[in-house]
C-alpha atoms as a printed R data frame, in Angstrom:
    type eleno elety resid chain resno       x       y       z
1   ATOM     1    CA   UNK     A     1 108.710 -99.184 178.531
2   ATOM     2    CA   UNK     A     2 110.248 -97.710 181.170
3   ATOM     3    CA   UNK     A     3 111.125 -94.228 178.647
4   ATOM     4    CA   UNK     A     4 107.696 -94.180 177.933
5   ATOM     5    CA   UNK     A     5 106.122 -94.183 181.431
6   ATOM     6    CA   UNK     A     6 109.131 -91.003 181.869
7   ATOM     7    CA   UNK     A     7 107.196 -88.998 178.906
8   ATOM     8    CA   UNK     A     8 104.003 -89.875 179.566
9   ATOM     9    CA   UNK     A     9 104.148 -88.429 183.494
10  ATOM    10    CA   UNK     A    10 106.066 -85.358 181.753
11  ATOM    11    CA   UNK     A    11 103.474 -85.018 179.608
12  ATOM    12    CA   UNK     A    12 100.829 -85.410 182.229
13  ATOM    13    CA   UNK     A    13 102.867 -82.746 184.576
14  ATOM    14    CA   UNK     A    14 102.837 -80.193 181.341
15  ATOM    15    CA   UNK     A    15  99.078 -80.571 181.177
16  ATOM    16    CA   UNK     A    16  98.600 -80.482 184.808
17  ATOM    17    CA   UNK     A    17 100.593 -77.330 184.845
18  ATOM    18    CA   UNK     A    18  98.730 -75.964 181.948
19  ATOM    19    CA   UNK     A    19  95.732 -76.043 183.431
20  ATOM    20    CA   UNK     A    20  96.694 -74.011 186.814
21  ATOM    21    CA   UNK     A    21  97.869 -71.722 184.923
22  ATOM    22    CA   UNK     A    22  94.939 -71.236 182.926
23  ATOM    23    CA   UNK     A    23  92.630 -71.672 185.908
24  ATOM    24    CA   UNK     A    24  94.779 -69.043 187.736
25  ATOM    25    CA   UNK     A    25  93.840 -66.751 184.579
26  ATOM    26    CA   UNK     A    26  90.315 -66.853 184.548
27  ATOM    27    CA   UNK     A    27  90.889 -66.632 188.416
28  ATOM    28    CA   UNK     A    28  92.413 -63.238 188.157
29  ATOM    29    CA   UNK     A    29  89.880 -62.521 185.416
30  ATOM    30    CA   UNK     A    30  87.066 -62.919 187.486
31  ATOM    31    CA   UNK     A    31  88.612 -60.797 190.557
32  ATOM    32    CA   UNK     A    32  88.945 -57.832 188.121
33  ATOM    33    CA   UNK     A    33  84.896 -58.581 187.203
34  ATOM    34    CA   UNK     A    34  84.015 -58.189 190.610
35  ATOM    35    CA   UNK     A    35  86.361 -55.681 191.665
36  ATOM    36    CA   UNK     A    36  85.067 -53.333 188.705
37  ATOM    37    CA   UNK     A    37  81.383 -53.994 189.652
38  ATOM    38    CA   UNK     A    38  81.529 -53.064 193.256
39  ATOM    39    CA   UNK     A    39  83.448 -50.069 191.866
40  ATOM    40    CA   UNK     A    40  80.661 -48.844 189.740
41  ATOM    41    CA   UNK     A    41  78.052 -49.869 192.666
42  ATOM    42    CA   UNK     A    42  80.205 -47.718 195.106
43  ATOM    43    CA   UNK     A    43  80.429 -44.633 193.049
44  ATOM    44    CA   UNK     A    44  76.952 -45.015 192.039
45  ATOM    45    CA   UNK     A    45  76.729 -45.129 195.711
46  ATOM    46    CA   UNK     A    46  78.337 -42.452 196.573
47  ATOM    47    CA   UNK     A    47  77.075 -40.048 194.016
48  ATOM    48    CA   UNK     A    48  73.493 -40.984 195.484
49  ATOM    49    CA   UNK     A    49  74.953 -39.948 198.761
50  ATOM    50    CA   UNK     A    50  76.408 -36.606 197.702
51  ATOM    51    CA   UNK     A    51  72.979 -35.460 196.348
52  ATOM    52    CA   UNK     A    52  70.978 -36.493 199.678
53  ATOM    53    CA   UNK     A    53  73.678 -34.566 201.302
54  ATOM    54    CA   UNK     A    54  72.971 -31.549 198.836
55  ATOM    55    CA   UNK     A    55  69.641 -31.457 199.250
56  ATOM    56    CA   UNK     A    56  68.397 -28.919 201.449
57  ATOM    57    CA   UNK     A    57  64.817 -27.889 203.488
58  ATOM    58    CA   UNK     A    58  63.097 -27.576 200.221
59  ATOM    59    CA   UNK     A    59  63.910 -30.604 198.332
60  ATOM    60    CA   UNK     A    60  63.453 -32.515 201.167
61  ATOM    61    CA   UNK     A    61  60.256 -31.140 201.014
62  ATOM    62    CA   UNK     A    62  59.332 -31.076 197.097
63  ATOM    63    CA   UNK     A    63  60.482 -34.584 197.111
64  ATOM    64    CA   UNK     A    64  57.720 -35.391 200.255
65  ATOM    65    CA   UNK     A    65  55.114 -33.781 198.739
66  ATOM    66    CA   UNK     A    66  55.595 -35.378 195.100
67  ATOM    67    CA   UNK     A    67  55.120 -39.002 197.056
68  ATOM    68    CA   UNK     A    68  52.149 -37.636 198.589
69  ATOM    69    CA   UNK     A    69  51.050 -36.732 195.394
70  ATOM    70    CA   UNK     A    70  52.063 -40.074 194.457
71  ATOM    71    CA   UNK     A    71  50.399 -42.483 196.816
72  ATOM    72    CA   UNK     A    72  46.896 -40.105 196.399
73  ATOM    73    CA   UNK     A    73  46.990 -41.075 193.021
74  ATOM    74    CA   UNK     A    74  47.031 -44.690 193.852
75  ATOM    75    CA   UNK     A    75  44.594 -44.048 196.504
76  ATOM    76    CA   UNK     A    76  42.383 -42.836 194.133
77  ATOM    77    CA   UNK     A    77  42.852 -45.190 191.081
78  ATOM    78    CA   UNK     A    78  41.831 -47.977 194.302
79  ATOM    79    CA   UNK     A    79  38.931 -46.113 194.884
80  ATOM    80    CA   UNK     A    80  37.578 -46.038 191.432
81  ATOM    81    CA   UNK     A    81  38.470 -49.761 190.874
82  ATOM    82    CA   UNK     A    82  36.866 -50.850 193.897
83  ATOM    83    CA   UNK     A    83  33.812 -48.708 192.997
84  ATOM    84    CA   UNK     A    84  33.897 -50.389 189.238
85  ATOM    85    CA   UNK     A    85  33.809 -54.104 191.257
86  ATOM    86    CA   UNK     A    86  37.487 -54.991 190.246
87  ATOM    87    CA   UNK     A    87  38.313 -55.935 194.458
88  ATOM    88    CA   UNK     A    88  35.954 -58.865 193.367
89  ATOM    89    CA   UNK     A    89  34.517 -61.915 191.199
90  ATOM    90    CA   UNK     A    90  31.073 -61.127 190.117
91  ATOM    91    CA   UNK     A    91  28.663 -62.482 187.595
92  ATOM    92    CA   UNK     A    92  27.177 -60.387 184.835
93  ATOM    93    CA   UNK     A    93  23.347 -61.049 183.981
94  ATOM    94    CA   UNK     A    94  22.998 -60.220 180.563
95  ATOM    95    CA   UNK     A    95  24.633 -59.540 177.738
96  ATOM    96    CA   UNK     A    96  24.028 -56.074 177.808
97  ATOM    97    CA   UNK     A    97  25.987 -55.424 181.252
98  ATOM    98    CA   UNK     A    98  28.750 -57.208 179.604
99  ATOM    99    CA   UNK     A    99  29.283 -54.199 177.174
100 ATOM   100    CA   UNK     A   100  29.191 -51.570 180.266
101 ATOM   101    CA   UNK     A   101  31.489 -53.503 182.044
102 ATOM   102    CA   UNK     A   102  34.129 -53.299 178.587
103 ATOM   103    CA   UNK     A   103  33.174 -49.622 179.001
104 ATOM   104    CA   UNK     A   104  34.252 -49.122 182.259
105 ATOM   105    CA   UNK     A   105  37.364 -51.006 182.858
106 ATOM   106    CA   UNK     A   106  40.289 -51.096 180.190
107 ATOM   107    CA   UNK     A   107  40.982 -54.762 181.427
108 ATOM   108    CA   UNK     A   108  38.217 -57.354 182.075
109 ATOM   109    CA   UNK     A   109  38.764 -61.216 182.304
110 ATOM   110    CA   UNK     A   110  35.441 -63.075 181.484
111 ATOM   111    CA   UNK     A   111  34.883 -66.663 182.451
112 ATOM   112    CA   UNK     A   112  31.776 -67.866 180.075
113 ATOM   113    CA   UNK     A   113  31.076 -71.111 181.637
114 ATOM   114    CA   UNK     A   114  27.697 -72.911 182.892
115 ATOM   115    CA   UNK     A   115  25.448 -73.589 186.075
116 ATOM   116    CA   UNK     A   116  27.553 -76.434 187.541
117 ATOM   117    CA   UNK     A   117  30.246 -78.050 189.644
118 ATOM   118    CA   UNK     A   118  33.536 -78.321 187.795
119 ATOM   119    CA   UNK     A   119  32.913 -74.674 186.872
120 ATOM   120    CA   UNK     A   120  32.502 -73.461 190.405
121 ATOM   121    CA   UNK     A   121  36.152 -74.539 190.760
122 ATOM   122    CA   UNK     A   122  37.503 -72.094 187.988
123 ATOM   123    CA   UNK     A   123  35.330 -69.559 190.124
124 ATOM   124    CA   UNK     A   124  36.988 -70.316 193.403
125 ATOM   125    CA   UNK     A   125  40.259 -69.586 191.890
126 ATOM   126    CA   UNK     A   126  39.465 -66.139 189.557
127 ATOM   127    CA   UNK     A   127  38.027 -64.808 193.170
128 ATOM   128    CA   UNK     A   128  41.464 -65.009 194.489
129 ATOM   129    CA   UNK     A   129  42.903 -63.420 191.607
130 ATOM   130    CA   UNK     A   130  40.026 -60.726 191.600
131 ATOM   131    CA   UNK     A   131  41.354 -59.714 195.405
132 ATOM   132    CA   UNK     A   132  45.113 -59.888 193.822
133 ATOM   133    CA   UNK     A   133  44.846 -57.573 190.633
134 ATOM   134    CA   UNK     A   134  42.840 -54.783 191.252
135 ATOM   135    CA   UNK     A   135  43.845 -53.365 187.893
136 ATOM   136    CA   UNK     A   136  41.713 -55.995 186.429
137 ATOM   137    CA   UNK     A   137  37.916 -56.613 186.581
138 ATOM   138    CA   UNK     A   138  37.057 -60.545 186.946
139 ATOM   139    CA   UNK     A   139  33.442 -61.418 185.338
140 ATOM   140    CA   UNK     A   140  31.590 -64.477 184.884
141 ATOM   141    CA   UNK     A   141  28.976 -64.856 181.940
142 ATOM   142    CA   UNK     A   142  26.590 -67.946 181.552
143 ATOM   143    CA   UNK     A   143  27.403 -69.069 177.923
144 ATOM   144    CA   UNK     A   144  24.047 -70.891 176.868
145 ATOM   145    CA   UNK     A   145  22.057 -67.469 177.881
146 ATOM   146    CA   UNK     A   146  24.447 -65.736 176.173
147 ATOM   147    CA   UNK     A   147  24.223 -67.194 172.343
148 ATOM   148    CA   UNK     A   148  25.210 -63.627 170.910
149 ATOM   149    CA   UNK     A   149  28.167 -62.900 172.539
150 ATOM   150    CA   UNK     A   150  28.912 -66.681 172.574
151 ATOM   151    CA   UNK     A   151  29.000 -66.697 168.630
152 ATOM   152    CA   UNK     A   152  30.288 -63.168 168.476
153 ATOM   153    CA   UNK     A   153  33.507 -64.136 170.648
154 ATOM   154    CA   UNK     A   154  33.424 -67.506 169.239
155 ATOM   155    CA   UNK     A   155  33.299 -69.456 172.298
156 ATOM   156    CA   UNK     A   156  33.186 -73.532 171.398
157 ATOM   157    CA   UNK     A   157  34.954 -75.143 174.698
158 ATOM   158    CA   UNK     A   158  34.008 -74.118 177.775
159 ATOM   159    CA   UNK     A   159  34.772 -73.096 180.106
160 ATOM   160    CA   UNK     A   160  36.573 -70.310 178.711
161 ATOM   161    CA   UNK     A   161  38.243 -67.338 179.793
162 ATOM   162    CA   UNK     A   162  38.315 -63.936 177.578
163 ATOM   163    CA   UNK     A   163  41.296 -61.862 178.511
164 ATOM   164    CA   UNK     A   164  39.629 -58.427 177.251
165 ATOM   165    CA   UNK     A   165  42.137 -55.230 176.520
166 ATOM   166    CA   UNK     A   166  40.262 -51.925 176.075
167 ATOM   167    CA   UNK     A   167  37.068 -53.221 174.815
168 ATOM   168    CA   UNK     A   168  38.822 -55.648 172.323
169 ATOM   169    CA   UNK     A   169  40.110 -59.113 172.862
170 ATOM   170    CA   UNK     A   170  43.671 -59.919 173.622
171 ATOM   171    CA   UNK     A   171  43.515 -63.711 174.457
172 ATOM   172    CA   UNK     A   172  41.422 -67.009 175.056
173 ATOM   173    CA   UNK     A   173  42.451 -69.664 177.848
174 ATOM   174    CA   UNK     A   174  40.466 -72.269 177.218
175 ATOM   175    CA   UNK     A   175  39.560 -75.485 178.574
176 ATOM   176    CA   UNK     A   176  39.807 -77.163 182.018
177 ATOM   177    CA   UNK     A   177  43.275 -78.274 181.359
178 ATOM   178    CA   UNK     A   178  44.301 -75.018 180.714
179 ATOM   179    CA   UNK     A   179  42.452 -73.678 184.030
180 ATOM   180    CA   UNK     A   180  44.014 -76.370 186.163
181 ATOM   181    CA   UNK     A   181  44.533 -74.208 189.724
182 ATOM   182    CA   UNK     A   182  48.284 -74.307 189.339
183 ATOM   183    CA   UNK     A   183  48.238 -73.350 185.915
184 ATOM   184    CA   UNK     A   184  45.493 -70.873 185.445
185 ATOM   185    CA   UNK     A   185  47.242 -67.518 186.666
186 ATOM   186    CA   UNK     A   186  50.567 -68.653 184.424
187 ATOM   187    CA   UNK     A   187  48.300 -68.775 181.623
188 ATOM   188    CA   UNK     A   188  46.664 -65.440 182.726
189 ATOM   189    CA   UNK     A   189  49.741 -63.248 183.221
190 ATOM   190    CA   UNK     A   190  51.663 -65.074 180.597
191 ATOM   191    CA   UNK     A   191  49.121 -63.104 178.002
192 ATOM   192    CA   UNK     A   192  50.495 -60.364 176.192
193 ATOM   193    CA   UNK     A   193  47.327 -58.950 178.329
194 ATOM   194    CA   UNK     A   194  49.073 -58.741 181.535
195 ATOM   195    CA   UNK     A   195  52.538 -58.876 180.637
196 ATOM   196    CA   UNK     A   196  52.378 -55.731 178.406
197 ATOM   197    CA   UNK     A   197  49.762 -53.857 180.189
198 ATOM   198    CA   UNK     A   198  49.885 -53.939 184.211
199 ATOM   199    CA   UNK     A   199  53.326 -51.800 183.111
200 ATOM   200    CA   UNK     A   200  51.277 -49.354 181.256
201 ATOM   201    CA   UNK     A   201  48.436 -48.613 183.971
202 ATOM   202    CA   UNK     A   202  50.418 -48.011 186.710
């Protein structure tokens, strides 16, 4: 008994030891990681440093006046957007402004629903979206005076959102469950819509 207790505790110790050793490995392991990381990061660094330092009067200001150029550009796609209604939540009146509004904007989210109170909440939350993504126009339709572009689109459950990509559809969210307030702008910018194309129109 008392020869097996012995091996048992040497074995133990030899497994114990083991796996310091092994722990001290990975240990030292790691510390090269990070110590080659904050290498790279300081000569990347450093090399960003050394070209400030290079630049002189006139890159300093080429460099100015290509951000100028820059946020004028924005400037001006805000302008445009805000003149096409995409700073807000509006409702379309026919079926015909539907089609100029696909004209006008490369991305339009449509919300076909009807004249009543659960719908109003979907509304409530696409007008705070509307104010968030200005790349995006957010229109309402009424579906049952809209039987043509209902059928066309082939709306069944409303409410229902069309996520709308230069003139052509991209995706449906549809139903209330999908439109729940903490689901609905997952579902929205979860769309190949948004996730593709808010990259593309910058």
């Amino acid at each position: 008994m008392h020869a097996f207790s012995f091996s048992f505790n040497r074995r133990a110790r030899e497994i114990s030891r083991r796996s310091i050793m092994e722990n001290a490995k990975v240990q030292e392991i790691l510390e090269k990681q990070v110590l080659t990381m904050a290498k790279v990061v300081e000569d990347k660094l450093d090399n960003e440093t050394s070209a400030l330092d290079q630049l002189d009067m006139d890159d300093l200001d080429a460099l100015r006046e290509r951000r100028l150029q820059q946020m004028k550009k924005m400037a001006e796609k805000r302008s445009c957007w805000i003149s096409l209604g995409h700073d807000e939540y509006s409702e379309i009146p026919s079926e015909k402004d539907f089609f100029a509004a696909l004209k006008a904007s490369n991305l339009v989210v449509c919300h076909f629903s009807r004249d009543n109170w659960p719908y109003k909440m979907v509304d409530r939350h696409l007008s705070i979206l509307a104010k968030q993504h200005m790349k995006t126009r957010f229109v309402k339709i009424n579906a049952e005076k809209s039987p043509f572009l209902a059928e066309k689109l082939k709306i069944i459950v409303l409410p229902t959102l069309v996520l709308i990509k230069n003139a052509k559809v991209d995706d449906y969210v549809v139903g209330f469950d999908e439109l729940r307030s903490s689901r609905l702008e997952n579902s929205l910018f979860s769309s190949l819509l948004f996730s593709s194309l808010h990259s593309k129109l910058k």
